[in-house]
N, CA, C and O atoms as CSV, one atom per row, in Angstrom:
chain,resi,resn,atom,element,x,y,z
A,1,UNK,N,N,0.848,-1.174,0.000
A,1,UNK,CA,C,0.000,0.000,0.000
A,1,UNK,C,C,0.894,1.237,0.000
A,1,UNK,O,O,1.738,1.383,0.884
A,2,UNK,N,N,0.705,2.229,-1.081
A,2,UNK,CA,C,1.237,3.670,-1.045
A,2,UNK,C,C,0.686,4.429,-0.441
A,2,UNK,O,O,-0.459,4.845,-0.618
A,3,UNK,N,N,1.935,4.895,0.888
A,3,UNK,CA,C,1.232,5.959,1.943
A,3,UNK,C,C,1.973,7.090,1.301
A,3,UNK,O,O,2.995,6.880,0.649
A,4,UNK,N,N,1.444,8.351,1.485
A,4,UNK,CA,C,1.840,9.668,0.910
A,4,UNK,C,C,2.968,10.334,2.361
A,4,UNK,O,O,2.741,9.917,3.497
A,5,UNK,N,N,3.606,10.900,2.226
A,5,UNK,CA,C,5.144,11.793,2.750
A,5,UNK,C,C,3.832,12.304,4.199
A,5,UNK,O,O,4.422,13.164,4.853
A,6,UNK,N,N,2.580,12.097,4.748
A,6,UNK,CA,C,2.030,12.415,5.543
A,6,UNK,C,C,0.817,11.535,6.289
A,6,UNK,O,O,-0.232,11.772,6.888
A,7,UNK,N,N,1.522,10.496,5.925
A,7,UNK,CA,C,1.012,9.208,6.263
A,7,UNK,C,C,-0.507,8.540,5.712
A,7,UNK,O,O,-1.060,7.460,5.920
A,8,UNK,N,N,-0.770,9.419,5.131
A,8,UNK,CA,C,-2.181,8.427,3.763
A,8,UNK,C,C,-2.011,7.949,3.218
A,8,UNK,O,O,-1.201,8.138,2.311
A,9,UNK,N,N,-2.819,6.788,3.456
A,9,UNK,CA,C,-2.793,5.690,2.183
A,9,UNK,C,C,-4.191,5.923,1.061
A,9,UNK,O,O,-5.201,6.566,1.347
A,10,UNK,N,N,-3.986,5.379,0.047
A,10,UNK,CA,C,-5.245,5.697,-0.681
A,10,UNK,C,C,-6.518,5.493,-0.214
A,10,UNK,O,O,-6.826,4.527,0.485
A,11,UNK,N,N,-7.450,6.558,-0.650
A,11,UNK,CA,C,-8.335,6.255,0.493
A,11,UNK,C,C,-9.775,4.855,0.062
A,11,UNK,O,O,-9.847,4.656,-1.150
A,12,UNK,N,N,-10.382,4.341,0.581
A,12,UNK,CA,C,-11.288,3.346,0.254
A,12,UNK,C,C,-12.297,3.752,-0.730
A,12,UNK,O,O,-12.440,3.231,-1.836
A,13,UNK,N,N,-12.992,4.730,-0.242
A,13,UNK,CA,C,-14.237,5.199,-1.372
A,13,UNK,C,C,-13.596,6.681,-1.961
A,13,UNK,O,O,-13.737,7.585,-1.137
A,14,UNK,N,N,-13.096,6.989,-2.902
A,14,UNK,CA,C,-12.045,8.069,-3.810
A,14,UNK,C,C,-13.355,9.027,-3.947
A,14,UNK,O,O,-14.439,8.610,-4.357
A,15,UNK,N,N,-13.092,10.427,-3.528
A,15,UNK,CA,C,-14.120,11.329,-3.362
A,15,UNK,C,C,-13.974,12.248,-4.964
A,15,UNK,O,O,-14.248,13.447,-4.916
A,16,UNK,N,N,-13.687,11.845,-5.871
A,16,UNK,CA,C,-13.581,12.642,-6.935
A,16,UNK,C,C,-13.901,13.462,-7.305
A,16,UNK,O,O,-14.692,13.516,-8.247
A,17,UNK,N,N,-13.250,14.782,-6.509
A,17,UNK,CA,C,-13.525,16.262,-6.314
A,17,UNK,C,C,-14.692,16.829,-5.423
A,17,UNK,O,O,-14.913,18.017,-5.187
A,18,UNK,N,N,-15.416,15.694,-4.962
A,18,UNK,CA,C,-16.881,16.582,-4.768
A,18,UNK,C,C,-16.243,15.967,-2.879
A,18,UNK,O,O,-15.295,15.407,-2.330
A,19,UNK,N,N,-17.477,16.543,-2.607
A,19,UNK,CA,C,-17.301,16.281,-0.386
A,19,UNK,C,C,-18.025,15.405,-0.723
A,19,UNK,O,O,-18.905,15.439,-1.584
A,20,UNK,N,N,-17.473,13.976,0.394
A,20,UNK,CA,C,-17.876,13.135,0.261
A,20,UNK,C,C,-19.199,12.816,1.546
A,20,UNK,O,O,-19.392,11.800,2.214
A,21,UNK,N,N,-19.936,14.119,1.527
A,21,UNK,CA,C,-21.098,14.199,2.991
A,21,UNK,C,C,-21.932,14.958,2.219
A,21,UNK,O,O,-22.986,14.354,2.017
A,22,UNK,N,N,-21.885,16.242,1.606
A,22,UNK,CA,C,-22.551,16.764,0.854
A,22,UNK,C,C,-22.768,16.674,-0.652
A,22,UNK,O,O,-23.810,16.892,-1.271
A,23,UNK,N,N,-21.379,16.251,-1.191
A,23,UNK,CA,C,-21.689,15.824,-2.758
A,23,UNK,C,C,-21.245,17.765,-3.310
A,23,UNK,O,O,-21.301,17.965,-4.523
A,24,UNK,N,N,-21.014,18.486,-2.773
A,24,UNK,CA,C,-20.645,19.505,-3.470
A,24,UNK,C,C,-19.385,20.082,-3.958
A,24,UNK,O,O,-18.315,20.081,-3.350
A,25,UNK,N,N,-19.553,20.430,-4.781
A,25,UNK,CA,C,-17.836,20.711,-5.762
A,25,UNK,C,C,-17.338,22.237,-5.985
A,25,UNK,O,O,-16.368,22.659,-6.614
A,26,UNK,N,N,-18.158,22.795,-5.383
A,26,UNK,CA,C,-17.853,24.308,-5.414
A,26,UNK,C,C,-16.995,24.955,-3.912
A,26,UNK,O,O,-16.625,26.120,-3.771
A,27,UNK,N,N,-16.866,24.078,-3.128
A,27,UNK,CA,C,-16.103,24.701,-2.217
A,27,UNK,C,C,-14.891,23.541,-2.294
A,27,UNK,O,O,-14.718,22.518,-2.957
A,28,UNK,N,N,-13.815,24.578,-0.792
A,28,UNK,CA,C,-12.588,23.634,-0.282
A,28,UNK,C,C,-12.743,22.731,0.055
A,28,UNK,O,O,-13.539,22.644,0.990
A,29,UNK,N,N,-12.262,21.776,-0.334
A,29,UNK,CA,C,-12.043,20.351,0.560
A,29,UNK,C,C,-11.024,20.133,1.486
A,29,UNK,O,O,-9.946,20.724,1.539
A,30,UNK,N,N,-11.435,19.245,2.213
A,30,UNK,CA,C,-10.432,18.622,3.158
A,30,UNK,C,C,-10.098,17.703,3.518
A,30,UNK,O,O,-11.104,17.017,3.342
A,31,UNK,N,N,-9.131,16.855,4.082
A,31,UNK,CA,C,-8.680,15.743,4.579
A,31,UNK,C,C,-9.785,15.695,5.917
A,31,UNK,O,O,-10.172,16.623,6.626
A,32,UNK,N,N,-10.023,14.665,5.947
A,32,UNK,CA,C,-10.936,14.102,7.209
A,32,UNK,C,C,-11.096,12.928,7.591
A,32,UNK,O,O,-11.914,12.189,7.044
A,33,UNK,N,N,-10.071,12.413,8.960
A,33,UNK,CA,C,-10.001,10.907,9.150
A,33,UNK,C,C,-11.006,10.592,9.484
A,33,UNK,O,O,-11.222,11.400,10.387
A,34,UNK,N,N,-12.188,9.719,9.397
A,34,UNK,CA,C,-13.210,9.264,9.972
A,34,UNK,C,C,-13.262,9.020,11.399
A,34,UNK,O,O,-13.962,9.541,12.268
A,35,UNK,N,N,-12.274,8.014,11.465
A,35,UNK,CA,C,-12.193,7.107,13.057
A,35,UNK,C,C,-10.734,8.704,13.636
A,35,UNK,O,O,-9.674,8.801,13.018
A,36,UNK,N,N,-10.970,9.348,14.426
A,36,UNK,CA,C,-10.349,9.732,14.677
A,36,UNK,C,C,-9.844,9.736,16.514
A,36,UNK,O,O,-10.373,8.854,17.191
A,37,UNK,N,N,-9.195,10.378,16.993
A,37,UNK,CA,C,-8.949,10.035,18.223
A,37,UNK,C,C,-7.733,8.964,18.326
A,37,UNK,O,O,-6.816,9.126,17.521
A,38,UNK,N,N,-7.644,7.932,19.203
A,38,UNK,CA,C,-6.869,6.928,19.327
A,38,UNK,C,C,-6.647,6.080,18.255
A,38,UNK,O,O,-5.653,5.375,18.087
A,39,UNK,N,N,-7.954,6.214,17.289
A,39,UNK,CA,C,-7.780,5.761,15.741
A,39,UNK,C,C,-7.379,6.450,14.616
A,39,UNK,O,O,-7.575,5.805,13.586
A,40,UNK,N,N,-6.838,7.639,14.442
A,40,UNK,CA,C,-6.591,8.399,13.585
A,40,UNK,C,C,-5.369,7.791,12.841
A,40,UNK,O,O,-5.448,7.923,11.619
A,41,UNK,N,N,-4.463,7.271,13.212
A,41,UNK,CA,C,-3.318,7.180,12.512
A,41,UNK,C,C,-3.299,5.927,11.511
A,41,UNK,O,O,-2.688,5.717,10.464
A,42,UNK,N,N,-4.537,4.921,12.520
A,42,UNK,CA,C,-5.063,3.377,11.604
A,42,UNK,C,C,-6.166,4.233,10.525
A,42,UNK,O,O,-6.205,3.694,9.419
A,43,UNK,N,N,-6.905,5.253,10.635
A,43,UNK,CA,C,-7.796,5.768,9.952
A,43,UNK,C,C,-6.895,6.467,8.923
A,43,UNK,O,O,-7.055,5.950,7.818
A,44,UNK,N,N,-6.044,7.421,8.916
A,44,UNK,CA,C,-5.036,7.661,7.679
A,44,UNK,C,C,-4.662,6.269,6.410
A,44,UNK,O,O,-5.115,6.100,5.278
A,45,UNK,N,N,-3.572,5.391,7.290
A,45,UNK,CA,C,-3.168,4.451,6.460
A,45,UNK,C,C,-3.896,3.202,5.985
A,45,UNK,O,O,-3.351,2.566,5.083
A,46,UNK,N,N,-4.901,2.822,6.408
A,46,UNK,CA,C,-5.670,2.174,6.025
A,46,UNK,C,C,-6.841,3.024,4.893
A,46,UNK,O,O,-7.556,2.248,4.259
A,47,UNK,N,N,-7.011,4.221,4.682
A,47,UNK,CA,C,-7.299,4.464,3.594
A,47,UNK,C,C,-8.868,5.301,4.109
A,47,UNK,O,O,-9.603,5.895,3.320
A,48,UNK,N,N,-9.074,5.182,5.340
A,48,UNK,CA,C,-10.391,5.747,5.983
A,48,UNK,C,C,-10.638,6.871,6.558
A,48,UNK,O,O,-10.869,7.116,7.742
A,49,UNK,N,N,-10.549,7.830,5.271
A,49,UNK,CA,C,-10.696,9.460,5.252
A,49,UNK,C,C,-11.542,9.559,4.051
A,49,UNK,O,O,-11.657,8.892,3.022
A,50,UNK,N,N,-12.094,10.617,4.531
A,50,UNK,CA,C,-12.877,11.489,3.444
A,50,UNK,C,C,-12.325,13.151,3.069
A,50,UNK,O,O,-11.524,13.765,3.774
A,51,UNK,N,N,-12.922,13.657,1.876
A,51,UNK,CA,C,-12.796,14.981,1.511
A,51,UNK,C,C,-14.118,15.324,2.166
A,51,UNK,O,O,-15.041,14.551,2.425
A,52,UNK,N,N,-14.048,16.443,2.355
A,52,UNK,CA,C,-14.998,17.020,3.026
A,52,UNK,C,C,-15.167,18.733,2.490
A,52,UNK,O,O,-14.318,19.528,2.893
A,53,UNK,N,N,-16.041,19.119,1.782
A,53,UNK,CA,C,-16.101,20.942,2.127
A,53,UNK,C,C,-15.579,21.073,3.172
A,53,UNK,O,O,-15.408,20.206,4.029
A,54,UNK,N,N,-15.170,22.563,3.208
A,54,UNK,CA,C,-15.226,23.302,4.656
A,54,UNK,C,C,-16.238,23.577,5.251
A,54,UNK,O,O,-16.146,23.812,6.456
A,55,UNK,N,N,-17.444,23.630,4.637
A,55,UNK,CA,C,-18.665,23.709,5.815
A,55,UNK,C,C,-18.809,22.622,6.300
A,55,UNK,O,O,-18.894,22.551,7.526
A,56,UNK,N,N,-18.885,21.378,5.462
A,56,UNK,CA,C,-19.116,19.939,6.177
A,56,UNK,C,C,-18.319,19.569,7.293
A,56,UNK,O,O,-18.591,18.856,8.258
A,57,UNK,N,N,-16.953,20.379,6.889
A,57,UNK,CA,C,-16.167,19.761,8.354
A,57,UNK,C,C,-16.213,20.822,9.381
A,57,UNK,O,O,-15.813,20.655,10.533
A,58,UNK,N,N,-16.764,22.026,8.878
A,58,UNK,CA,C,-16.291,22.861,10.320
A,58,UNK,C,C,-17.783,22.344,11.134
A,58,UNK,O,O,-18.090,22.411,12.324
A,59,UNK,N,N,-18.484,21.847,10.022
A,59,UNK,CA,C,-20.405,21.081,11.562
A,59,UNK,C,C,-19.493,20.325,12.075
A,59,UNK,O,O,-19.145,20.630,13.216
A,60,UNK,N,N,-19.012,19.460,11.605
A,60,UNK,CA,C,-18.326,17.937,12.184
A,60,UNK,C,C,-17.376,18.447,13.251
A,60,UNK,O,O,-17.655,18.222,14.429
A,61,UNK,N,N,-16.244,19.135,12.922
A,61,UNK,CA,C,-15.523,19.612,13.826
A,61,UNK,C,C,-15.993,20.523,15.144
A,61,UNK,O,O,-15.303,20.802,16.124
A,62,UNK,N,N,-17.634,20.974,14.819
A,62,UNK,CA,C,-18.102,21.836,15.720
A,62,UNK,C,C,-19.554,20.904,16.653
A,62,UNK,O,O,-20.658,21.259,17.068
A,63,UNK,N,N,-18.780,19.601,16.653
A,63,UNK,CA,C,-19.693,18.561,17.437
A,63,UNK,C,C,-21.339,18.356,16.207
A,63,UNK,O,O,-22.462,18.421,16.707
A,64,UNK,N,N,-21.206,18.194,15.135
A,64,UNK,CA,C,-22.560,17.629,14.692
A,64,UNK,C,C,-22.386,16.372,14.778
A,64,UNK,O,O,-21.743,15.893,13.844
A,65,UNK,N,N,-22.748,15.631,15.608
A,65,UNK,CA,C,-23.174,14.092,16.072
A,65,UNK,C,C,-23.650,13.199,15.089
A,65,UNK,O,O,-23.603,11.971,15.026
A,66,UNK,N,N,-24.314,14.414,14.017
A,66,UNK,CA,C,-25.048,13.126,13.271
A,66,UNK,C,C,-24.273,13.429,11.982
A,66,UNK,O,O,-25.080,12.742,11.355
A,67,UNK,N,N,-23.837,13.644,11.487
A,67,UNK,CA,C,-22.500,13.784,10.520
A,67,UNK,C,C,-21.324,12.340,11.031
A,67,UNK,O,O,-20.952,11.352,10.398
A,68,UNK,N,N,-20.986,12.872,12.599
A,68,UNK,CA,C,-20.116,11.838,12.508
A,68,UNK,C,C,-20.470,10.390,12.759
A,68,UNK,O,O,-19.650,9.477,12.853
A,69,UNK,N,N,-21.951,10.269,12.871
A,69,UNK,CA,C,-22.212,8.823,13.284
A,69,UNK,C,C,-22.498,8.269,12.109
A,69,UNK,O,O,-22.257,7.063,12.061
A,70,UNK,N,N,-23.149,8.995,10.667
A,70,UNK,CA,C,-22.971,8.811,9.575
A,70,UNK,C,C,-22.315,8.247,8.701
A,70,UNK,O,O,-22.478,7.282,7.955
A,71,UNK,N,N,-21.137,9.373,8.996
A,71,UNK,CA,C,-19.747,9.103,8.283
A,71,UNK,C,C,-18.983,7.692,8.941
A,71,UNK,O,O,-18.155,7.130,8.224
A,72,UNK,N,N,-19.188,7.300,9.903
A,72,UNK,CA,C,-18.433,6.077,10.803
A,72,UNK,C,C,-19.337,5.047,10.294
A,72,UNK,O,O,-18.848,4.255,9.489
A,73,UNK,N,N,-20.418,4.930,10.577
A,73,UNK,CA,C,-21.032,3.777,10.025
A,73,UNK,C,C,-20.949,3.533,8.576
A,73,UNK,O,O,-20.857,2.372,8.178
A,74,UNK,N,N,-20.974,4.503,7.767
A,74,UNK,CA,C,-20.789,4.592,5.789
A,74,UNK,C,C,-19.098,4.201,5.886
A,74,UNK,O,O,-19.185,3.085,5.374
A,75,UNK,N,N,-18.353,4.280,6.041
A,75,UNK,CA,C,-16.854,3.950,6.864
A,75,UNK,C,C,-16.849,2.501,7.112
A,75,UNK,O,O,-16.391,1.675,6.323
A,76,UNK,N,N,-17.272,2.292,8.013
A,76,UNK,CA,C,-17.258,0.970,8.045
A,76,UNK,C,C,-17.424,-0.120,7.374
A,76,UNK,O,O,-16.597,-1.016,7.205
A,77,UNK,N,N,-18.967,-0.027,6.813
A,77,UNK,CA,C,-19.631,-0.664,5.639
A,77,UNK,C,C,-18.456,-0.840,4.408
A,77,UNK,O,O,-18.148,-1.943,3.958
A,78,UNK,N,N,-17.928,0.300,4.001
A,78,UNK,CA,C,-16.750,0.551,3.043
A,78,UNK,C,C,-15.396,-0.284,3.643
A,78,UNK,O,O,-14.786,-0.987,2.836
A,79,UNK,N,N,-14.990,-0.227,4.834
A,79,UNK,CA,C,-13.885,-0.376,4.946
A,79,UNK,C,C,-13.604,-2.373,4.975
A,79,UNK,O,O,-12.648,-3.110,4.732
A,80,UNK,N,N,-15.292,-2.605,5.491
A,80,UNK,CA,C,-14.908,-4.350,5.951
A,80,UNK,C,C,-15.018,-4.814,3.933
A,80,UNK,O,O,-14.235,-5.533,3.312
A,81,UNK,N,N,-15.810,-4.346,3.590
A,81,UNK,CA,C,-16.189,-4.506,1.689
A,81,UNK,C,C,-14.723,-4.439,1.076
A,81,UNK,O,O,-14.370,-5.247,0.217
A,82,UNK,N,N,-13.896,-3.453,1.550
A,82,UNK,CA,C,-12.679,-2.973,0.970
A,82,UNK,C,C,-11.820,-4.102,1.538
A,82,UNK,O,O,-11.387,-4.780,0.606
A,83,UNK,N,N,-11.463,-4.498,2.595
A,83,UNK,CA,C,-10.228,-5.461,3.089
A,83,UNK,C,C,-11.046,-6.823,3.428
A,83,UNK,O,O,-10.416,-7.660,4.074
A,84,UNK,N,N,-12.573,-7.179,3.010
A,84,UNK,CA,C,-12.715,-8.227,3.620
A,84,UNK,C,C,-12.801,-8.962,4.772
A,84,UNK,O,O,-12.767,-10.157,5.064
A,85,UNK,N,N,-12.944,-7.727,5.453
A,85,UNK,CA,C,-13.098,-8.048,6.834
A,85,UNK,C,C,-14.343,-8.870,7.374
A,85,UNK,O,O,-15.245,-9.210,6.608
A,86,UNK,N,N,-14.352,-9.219,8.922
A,86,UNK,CA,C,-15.883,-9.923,9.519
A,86,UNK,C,C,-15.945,-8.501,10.118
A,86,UNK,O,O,-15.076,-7.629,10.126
A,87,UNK,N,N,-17.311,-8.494,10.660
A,87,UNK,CA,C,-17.425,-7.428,11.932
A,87,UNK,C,C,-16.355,-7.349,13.018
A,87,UNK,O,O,-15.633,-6.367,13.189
A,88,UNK,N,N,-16.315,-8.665,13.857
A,88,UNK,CA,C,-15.210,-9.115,14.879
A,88,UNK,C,C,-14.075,-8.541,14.380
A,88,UNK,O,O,-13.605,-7.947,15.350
A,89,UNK,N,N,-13.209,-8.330,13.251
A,89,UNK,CA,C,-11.764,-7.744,12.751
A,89,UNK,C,C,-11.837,-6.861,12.793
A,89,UNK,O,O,-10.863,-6.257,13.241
A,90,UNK,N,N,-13.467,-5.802,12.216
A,90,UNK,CA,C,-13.388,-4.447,12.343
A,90,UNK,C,C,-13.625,-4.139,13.658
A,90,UNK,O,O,-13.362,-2.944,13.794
A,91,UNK,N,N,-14.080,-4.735,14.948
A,91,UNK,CA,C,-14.126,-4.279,16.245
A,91,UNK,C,C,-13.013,-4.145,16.796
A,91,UNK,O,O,-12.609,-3.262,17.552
A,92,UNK,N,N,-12.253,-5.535,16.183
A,92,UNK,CA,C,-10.704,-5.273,16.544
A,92,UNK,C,C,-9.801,-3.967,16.495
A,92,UNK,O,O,-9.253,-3.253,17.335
A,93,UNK,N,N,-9.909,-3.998,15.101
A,93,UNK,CA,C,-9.233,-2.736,14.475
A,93,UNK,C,C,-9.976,-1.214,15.615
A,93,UNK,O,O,-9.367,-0.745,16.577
A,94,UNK,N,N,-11.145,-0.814,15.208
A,94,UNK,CA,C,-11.741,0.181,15.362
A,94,UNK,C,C,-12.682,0.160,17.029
A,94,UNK,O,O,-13.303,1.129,17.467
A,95,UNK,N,N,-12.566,-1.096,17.670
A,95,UNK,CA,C,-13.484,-0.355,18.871
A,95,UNK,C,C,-14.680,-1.085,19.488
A,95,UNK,O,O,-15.024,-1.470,20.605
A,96,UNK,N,N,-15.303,-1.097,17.840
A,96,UNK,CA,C,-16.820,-1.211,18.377
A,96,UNK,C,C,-17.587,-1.015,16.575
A,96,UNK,O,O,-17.069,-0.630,15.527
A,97,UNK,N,N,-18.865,-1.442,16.868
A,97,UNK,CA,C,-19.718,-1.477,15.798
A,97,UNK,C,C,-20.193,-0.668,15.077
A,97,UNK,O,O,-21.242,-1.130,14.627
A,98,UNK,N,N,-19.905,0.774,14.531
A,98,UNK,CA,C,-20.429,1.991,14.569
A,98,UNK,C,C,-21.682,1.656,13.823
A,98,UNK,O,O,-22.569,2.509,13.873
A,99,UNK,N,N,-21.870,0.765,13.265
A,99,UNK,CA,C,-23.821,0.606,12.400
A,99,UNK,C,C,-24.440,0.701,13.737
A,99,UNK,O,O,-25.109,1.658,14.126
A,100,UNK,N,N,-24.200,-0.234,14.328
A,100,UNK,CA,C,-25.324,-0.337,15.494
A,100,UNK,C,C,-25.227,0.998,16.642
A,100,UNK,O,O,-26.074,1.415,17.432
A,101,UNK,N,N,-23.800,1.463,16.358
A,101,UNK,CA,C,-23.533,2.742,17.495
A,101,UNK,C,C,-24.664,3.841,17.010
A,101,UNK,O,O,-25.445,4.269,17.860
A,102,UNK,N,N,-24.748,4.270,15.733
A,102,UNK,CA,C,-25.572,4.815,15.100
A,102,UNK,C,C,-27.029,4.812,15.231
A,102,UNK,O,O,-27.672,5.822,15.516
A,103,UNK,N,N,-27.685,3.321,14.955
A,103,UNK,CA,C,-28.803,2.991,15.167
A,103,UNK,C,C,-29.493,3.489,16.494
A,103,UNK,O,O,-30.578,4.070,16.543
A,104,UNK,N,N,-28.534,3.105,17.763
A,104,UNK,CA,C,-28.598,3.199,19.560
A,104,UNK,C,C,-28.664,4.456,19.393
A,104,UNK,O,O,-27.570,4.579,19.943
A,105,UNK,N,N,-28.876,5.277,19.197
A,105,UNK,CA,C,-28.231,6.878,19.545
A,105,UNK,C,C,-29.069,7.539,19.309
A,105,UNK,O,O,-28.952,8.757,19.445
């Protein structure tokens, strides 16, 4: 896997220009690890970031809950599809279940 001089690896679902929360192509994008926190650095190289507008990330960054429970569960779905994972590997990796964290909430 090719990680970039800042530790990304390609990412799983390729946001081709547009934010990958809103779908819009007229603003900045950004780097945005999904799993972030104690997972950020497995969320870089494993490929589980999104582009994001700057409005999409400054909600996310400004606590919108339902953006990030969104984005973690759509993440997930992508990431076990992408490496083949069971659930159990992605709990490993990541924590916990974010579909069902989502659902509970």
């Amino acid at each position: 896997m090719q990680i970039d001089r800042n530790g990304y690896g390609p990412q799983v679902v390729p946001g081709h220009g547009a934010c990958q929360y809103c779908g819009r192509t007229d603003r900045p994008l950004q780097r945005h690890e999904v799993f972030h926190g104690a997972y950020r650095s497995k969320s870089k190289r494993l490929g589980a970031w999104v582009q994001l507008c700057d409005e999409c990330h400054d909600k996310l960054h400004h606590h919108d809950a339902e953006i990030d429970r969104e984005l973690k569960a759509w993440m997930q779905s992508n990431i076990m599809a992408h490496y083949g994972w069971t659930l159990e590997r992605f709990r490993l990796e990541f924590g916990k279940n974010y579909e069902e964290w989502r659902m509970n909430e």
